[in-house]
C-alpha positions in Angstrom: -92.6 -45.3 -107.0 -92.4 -44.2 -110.4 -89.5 -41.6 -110.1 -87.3 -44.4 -108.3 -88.0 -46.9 -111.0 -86.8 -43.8 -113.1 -83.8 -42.9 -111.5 -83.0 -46.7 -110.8 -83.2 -47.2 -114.8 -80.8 -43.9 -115.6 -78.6 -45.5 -112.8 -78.6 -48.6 -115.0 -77.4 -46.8 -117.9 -75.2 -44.6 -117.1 -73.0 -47.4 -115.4 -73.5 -49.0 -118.9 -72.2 -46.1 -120.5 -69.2 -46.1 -118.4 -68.7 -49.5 -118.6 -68.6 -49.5 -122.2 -66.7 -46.1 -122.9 -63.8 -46.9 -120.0 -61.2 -48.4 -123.1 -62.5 -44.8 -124.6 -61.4 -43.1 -121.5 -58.6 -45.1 -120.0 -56.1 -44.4 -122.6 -53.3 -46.9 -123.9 -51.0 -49.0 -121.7 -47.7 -50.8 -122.1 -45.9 -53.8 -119.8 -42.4 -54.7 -120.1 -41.5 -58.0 -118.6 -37.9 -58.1 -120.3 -35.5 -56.6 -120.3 -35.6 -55.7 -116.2 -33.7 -51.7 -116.1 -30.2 -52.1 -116.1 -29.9 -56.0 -117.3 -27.3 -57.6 -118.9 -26.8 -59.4 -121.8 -23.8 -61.4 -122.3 -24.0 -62.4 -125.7 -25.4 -59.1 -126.9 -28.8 -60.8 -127.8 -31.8 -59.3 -125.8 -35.1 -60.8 -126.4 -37.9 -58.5 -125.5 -41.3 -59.4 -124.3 -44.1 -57.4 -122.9 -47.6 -56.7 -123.5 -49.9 -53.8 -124.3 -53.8 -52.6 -124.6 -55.9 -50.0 -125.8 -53.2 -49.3 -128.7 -53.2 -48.2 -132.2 -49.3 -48.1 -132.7 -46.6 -49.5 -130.5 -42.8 -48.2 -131.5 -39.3 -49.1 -130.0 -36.5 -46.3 -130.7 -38.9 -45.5 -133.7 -39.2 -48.7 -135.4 -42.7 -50.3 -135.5 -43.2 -53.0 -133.3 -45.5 -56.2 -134.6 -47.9 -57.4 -131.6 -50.6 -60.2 -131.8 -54.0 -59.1 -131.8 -54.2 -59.9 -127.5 -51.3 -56.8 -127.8 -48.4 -59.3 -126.8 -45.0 -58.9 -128.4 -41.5 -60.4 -128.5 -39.0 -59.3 -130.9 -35.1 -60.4 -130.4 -32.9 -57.5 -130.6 -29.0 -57.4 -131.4 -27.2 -54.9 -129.2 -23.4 -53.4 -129.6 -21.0 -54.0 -126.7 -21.8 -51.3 -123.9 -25.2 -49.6 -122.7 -28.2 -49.0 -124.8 -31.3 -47.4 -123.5 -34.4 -49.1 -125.3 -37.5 -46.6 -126.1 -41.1 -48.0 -125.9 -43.7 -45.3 -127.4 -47.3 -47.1 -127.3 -50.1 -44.6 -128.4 -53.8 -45.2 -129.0 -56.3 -44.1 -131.8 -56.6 -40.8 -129.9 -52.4 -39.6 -130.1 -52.6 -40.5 -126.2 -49.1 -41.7 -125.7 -47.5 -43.9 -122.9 -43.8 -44.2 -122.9 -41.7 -46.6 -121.4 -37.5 -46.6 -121.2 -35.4 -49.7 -120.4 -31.4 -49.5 -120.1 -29.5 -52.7 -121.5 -26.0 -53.7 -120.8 -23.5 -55.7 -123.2 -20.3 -56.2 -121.4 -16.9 -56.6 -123.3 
């Protein structure tokens, strides 16, 4: 009886422990909601939204991106006439990186 109670107990915290150490583990992650691949934009004005957790820096083609502290973000870009191919680098406290590309098109 004693050695389940134990082993139920070390059960109890090592589920704890993973509980608590899974942002640790899991890494960062990024979401893009716009711009969808291949879009296009019109007036050359692309605003772009999407949302990310676990981070400790989020970039787009090397620029810092602001965020809010639930990791949302939605800045409003300015594009030439033509393709551009957007680059979303999110990395957490660790240097663990997650990158995401998006193409955008401004027609003539």
């Amino acid at each position: 009886m004693t050695r389940l109670l134990i082993a139920l107990v070390l059960s109890v915290l090592a589920g704890y422990g993973l509980i608590e150490a899974w942002p640790l583990i899991a890494g960062p992650s990024l979401a893009i909601a716009t711009p969808q691949n291949g879009e296009s934009f019109p007036g050359g004005i692309v605003t772009v939204r999407g949302s990310a957790a676990r981070i400790a820096m989020l970039t787009l083609d090397g620029a810092s991106v602001l965020h809010d502290e639930n990791g949302d973000f939605s800045p409003t870009l300015t594009f030439p006439h033509g393709a551009s191919l957007l680059t979303f680098d999110a990395t957490d406290r660790f240097g663990r990186h997650v990158i995401v590309t998006r193409s955008v098109f401004v027609p003539d």
